[in-house]
MARBA-601403 format. One record per residue: z negated, x, y negated of N, C-alpha, C, O in turn. Coordinates in steps of 0.2 Angstrom, whole numbers, plus 5000, padded with zeros to 4 digits. Atoms other than C-alpha are relative to their C-alpha. Layout:
BEGIN
ZXYZXYZXYZXY...
This chain:
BEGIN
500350065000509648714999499849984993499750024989499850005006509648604984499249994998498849965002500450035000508148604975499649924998499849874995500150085003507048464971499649994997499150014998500250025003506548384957499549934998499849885000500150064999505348244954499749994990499350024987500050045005505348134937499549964998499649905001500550045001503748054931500149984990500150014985500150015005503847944917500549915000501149905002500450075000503547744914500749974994500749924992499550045004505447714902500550025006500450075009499650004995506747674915500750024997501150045002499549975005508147734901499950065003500350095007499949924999507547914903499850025009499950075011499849994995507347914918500750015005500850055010499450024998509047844923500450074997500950105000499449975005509747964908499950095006500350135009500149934995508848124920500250005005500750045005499850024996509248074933500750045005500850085010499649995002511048074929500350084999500850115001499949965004510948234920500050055007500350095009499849934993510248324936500250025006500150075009499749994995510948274950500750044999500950085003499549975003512548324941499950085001500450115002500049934999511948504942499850015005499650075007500249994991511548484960499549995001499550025006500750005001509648454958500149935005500449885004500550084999508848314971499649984998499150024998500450035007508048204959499449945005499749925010500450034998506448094964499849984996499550034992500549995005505748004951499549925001499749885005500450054998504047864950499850004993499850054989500050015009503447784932499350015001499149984995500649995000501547824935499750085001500150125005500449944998500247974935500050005008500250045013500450024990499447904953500550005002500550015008499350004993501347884961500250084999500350125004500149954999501448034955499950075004500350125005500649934998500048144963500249975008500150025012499950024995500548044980500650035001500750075005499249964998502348084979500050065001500350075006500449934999501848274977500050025007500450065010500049964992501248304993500449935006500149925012499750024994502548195003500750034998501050065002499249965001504448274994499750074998500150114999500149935001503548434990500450024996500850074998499549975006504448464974500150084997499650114999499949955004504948624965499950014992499850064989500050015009504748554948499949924999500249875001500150085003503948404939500449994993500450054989499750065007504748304923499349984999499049945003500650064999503248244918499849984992499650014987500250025008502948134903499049994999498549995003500750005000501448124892499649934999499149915001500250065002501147964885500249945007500749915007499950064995501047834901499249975003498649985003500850084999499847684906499950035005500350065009500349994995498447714917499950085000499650104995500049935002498447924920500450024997501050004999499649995004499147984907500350075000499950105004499649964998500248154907499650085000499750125004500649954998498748284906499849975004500149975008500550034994497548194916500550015008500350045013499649984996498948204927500250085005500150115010500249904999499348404925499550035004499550075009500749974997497648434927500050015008500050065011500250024994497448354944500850055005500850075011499749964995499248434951500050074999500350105003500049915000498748624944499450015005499450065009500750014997497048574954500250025008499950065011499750014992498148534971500550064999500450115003499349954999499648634969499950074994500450074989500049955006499248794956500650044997500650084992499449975002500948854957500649974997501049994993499750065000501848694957500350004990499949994986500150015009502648704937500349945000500749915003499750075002502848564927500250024993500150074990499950015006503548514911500149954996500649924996500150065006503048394898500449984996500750024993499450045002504048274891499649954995499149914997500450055003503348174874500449984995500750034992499450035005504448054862499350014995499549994989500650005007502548084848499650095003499150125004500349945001502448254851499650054995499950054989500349975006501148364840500050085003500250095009500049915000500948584840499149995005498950005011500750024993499148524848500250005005500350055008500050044994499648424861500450055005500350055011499449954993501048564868499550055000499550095005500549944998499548684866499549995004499350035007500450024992498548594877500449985005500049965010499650014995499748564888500250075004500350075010499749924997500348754891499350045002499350085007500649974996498348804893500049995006499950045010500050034994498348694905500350015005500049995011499649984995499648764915500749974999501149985003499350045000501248664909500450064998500350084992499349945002502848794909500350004993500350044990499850015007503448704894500149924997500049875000500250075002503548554883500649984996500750024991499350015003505148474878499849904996499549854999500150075003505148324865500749954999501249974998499550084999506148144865500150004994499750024990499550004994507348114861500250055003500450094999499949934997507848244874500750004999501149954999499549955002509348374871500250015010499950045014499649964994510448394887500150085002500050105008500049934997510648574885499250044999499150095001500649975000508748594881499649965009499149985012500550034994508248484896500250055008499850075012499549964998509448594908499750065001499450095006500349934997509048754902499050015001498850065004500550014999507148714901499850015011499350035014500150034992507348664921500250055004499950055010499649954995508448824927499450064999499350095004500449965000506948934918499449995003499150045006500550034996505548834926500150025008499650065010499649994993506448864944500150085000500250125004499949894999506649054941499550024998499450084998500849995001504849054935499749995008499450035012500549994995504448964951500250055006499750065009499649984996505549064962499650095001499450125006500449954999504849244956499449995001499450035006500850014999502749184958500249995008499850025012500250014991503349134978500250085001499850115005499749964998504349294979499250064999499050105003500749955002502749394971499349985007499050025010500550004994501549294984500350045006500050085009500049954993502649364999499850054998499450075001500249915000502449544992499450005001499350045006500649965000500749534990499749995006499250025007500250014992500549455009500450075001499950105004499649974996501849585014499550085000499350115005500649955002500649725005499350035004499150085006500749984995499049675014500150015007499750035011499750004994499949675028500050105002499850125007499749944999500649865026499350054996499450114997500649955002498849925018499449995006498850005006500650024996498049845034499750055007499950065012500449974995496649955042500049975009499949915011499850034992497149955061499350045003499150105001500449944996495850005074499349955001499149914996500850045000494049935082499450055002498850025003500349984997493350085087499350034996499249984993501049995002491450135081500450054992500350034986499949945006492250285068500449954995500349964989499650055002493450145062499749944997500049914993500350065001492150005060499750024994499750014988500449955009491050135048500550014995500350044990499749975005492450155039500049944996499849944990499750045002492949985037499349974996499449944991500650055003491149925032499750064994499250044990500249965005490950085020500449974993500249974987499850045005492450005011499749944995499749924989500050075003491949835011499350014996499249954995500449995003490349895002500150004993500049974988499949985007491049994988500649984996500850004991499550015003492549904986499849964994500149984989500350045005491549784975499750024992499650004986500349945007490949914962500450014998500949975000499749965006491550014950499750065001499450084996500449914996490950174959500750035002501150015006499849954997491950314959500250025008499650025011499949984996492650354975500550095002501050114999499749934998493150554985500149985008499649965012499850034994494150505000500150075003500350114998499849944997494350655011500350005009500149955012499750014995495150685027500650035001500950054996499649935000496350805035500849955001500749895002499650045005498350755032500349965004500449975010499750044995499150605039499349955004499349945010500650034998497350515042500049954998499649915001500150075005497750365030499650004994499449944992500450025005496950415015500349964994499949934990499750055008498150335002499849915004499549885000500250064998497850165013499149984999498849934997500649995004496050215010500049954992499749904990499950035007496450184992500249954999500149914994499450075000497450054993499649955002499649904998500550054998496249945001499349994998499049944999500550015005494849984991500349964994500149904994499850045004495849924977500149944999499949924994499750074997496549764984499349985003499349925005500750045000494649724988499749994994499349944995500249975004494049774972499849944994500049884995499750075006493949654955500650014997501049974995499449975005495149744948500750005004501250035003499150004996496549694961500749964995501349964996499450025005497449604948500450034996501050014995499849975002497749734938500450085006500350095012499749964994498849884945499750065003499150085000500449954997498350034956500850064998501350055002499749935002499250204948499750055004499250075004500249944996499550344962500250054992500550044987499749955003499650504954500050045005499550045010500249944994500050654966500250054996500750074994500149955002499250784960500650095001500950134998499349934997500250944970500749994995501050044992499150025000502050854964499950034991500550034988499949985009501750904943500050034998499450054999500149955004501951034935499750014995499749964991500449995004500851134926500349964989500049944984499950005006501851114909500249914999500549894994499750065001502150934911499249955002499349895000500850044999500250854916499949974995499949914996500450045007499650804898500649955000500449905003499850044999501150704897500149965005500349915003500050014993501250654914499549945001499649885003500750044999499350594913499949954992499649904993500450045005499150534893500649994997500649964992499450035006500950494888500250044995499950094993499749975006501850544874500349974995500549924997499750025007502450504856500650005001500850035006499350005002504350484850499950064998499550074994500149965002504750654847499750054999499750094995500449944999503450754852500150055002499650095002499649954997504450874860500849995003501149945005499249994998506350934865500149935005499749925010500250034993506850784876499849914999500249865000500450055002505450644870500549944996500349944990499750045004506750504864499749934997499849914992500450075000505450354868499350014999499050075000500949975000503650344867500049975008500349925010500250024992503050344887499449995000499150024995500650034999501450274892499950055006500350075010500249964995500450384902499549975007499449915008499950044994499850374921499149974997499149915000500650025001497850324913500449944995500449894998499850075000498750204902500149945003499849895002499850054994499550104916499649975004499749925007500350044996498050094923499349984999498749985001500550025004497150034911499749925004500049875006500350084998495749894917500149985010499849945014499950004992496449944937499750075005499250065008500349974997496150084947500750065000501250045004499749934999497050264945499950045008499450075009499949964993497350354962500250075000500850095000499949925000497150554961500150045007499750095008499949994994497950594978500450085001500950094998500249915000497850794982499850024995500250054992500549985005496550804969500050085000500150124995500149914999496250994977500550054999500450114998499449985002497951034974500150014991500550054990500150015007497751004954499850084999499350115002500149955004497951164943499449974997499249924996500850005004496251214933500149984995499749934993500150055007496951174916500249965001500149934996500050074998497551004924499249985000499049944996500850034997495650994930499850014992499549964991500549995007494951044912500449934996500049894993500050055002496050904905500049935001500049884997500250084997495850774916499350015001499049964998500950015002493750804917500149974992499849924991500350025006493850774898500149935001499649905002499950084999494650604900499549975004499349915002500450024996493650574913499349974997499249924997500650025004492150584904500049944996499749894997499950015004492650514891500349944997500249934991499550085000493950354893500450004994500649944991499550025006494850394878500550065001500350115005499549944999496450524876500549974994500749924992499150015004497950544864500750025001500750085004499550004998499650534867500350074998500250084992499849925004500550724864500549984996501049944997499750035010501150704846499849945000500249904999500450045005499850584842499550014999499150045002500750005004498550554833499449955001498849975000500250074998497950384838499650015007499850025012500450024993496550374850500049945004499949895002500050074995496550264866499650015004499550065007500750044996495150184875500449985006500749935005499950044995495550144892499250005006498750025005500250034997494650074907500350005008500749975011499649984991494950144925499450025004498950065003500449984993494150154940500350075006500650045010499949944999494650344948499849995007499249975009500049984993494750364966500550075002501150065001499749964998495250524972500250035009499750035013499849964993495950604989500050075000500250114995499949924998495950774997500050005006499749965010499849974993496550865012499650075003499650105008500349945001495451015006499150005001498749964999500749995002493651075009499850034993499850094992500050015008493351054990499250064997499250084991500449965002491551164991500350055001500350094996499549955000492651294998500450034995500350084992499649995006493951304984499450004995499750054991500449995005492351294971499850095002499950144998500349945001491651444979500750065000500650124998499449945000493651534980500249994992500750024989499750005008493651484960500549944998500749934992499350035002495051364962500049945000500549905002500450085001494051194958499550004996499050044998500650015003492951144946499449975003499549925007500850034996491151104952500049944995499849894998500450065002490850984938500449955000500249895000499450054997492550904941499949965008499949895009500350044996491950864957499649964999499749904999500650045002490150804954500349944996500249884998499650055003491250704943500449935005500349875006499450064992492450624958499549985003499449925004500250014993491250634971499349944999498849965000500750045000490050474968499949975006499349975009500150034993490250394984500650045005501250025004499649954995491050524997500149935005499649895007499850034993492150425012500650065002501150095000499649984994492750505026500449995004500149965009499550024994494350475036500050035005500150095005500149974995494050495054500950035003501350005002499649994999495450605062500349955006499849935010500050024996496450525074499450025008499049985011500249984995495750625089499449985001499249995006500750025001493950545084500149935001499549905002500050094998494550355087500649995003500949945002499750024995495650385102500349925004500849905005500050085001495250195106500449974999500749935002499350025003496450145094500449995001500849944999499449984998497750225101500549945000500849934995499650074998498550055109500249954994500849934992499950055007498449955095500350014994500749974992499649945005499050095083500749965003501049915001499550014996500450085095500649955000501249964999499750075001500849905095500449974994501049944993499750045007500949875077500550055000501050025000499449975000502050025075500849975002501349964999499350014997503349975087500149914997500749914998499950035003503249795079500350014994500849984992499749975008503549895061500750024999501150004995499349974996504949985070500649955001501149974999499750034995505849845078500349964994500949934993499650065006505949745061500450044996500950024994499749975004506349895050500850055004501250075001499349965000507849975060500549945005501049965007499850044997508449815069500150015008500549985010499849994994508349865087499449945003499049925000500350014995507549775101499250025001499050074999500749975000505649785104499850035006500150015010500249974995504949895117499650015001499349984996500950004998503149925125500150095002500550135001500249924996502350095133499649985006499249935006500150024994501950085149499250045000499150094998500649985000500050105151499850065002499250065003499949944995500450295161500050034992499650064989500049965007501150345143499450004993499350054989500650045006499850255131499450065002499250114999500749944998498350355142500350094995500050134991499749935003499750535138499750004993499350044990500349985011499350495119499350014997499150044992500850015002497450455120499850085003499350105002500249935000497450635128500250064995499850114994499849955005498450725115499450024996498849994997500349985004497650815101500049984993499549984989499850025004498550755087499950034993499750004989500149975005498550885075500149964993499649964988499750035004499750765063499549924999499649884994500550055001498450625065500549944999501149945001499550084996499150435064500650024997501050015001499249995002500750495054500550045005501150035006499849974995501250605067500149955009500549945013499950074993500850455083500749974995501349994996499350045002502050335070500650045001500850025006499449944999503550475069500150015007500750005008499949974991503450525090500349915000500949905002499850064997503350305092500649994999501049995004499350015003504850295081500550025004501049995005499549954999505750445088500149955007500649935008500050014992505450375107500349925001500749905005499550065002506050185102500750014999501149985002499349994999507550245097500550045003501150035004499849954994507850395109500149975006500550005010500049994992507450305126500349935001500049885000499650044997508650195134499749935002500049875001500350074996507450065143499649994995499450034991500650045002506349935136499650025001499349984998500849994998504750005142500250085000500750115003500149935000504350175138499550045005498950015004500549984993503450285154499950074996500150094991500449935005502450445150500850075004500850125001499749945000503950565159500649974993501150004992499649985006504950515142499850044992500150074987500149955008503850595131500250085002500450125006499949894996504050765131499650034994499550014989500749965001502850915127500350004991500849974989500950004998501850955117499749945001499149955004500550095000501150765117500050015007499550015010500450024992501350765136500150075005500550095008500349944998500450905142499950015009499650065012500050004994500650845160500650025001500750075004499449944999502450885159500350085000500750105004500249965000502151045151499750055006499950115008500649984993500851085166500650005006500750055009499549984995502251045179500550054999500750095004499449965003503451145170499850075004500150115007500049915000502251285171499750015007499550075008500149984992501751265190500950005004501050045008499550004999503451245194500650084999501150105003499849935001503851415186499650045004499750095008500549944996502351495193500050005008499950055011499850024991502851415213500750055001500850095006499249944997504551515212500050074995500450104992500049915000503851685205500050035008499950015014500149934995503951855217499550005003499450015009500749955001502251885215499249954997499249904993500450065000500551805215500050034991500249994987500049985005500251915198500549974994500349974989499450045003502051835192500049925000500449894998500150064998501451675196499449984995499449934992500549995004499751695187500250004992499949974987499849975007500651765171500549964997500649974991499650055001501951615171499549934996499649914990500250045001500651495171499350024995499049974992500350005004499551575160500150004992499749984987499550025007500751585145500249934999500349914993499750075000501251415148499449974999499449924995500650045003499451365146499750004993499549964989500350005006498951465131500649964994500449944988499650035004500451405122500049925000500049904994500450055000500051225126499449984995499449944991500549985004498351255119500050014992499949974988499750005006498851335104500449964994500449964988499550055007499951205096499449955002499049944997500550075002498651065102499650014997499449964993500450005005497451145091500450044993500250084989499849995005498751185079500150094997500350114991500149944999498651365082499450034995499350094993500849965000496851405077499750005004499649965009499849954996496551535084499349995002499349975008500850004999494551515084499749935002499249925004500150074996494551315088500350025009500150005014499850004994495851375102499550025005499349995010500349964997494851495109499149985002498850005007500750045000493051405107500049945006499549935009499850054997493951255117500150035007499750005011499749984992494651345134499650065003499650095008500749954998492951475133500350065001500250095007499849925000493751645130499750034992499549994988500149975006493451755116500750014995501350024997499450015005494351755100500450075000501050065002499949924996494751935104500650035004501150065004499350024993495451905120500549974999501149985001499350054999496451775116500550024993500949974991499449995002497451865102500250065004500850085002499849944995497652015114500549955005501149975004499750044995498351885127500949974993501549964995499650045005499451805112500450054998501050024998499849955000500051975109500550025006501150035005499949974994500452025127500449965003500849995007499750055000501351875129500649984996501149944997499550025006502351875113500249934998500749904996499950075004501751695110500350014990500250064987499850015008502551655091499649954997499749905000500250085006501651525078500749984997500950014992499750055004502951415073499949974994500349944990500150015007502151385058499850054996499450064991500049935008502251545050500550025000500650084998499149965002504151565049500149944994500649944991
């Protein structure tokens, strides 16, 4: 679609001559000789780009500006003046004008003036969808009471400049934690730098985190800006904080403190400006007391502790979780949209969900593209999530044993193994759960030659 241009300016020559010049490159041209036809024309062709002169009777071509940055702020313009002065384009670009082209006008400066304005306006829409598409993909889903305290925990401290220690066990949504404080924050303009702690090597952190000089080491060709750099005036993200080697922790405390650091192979100190939010997966007094965390690194992070509820604590959600997924799904792999039959939705609100919501989206995903029909029923899921198929399984074994004893020992194995994976195979949550002794139930886990699948 072609775009469109609209021409303001009160000589009926240059307008004619524009005109000419840019329907010729395919541009639909609109032009009117006043400020006020203008600002009407505006909101009825919906232009791409104004031509706009500055010298004209009645509103003259700032006075004009002003009032269309006022209504449309993305809307660019470019000023056109046959008494052009270094002033006047300097108040005209504060103002908001893309650029200022003086008369007599240059064909190839009016041209390329008009291709760059149009690919200025083109990236600013392409950046507003991102950043709708963003709030969209950092959007806290759920209405349930552990959900509501979170959301109103956020919208408290997003406003600060308060340290935050987000914690919660893995696949909870802690980086959306981050991420939504930031984009609440002041500092959403500026960018939000993940770092993941676990993924860097110990011999690579100082560079990693403070940047490097040209030649500071084998390698080093350019000078790199480190991750506190980058996030400088925005909000740095320290996600598996607890995972962080000790001397990482001793030179990210310094900085900490401190807001200043030097680049390795420099000399030059730098002052930055970040707001520090960290994540963990770990009980962090725990690791203090096994040695393998600094105490004062924490006190450091932890000024306003928020907790991520596990799934299994806002059940409620479940549905909604649900929805939006399979909406997510439908757009990102092209298939058909699908439901869960409210037989299935209840299966999920029973599960345990060791994997918490990353673990629900994965099973949605798999069960959208695995199951033939439009409406997904709870016999499609299959165990462990649906613990009633499981259970028939294991009546079904235990009805065609010999022996009542064979019958008993069929369906007892089928139960504790059920168990077992719903609490992830802890051994002392399983056994606190279904009221036996810890004892008993690795004697039972033995005699049965249950396996943990997650110690191979």
């Amino acid at each position: 679609m072609a775009r469109t241009i609209l021409i303001v300016d009160d000589e009926e020559s240059i307008i004619q001559s524009l005109e000419g010049i840019l329907t010729d490159e395919g541009f639909e041209v609109v032009s009117v000789a006043s400020g006020s036809e203008a600002l009407e024309k505006i909101d009825e062709v919906m232009p791409d780009l104004v031509l706009l002169d500055i010298w004209m009777p009645g509103i003259d071509g700032i006075e004009t500006l002003i009032k269309i940055k006022e209504s449309h702020p993305h809307l660019q313009v470019v000023m056109m003046s046959g008494h052009g002065t270094i002033e006047t384009a300097v108040k005209a670009t504060r103002l908001g004008a893309y650029d200022f082209i003086e008369k007599p006008l240059s064909l190839e400066k009016v041209i390329l003036s008009t291709n760059n304005a149009l690919d200025y306006y083109r990236l600013e829409e392409e950046i507003s969808l991102l950043k709708e598409k963003q709030k969209d993909k950092y959007h806290i889903t759920g209405n349930s009471d552990a959900v509501r305290q979170l959301k109103e925990q956020i919208r408290i401290v997003a406003p600060t400049n308060a340290w935050v220690l987000i914690s919660g066990e893995n696949g909870t949504g802690k980086e959306l934690v981050a991420h939504t404080i930031h984009r609440l924050s002041r500092r959403s303009h500026k960018p939000l730098v993940e770092v993941n702690c676990a993924a860097i090597p110990e011999e690579l952190i100082e560079s990693e985190l403070f940047g490097h000089e040209k030649g500071a080491f084998t390698g080093a060709t350019a000078m790199k800006k480190g991750k506190f750099d980058l996030a400088h005036e925005g909000t740095l993200f320290l996600d598996e904080i607890g995972d962080m080697s000790l001397k990482a922790q001793s030179k990210t405390l310094r900085i900490l403190q401190e807001q200043k650091f030097e680049r390795v192979g420099g000399s030059r100190t730098i002052h930055v400006d970040v707001r520090v939010v960290a994540a963990t997966n770990k009980d962090l007094y725990a690791e203090i007391e096994k040695g393998t965390f600094r105490e004062d690194l924490y006190f450091r992070l932890n000024v306003i502790p928020i907790r991520v509820p596990p799934l299994r604590e806002r059940v409620e959600d479940i549905p909604e979780l649900v929805k939006e997924f399979l909406k997510e799904i439908a757009l990102d792999t092209n298939l058909d949209s699908k439901e869960f039959s409210g037989e299935a939705t209840k299966i999920f609100q029973r599960y345990h969900w060791p994997g918490n919501v990353r673990e629900l989206k994965n099973l949605v995903e798999r069960l959208v593209i695995m199951t033939p029909g439009k409406v997904i029923h709870g016999a499609d899921i299959p165990p462990p999530f649906n613990r009633e198929s499981k259970i028939e399984e294991a009546l079904a074994s235990s009805l065609m044993a010999d022996s009542y004893k064979d019958a008993r020992g069929n369906f007892e194995k089928a139960f504790l193994a059920t168990k077992l994976k719903e609490f992830n195979w802890n051994i002392s949550q399983t056994a606190e759960a279904i009221g036996i002794e810890r004892s008993n139930l690795h004697k039972k886990i033995k005699a049965y030659g249950l396996e943990n699948p997650l110690s191979e």
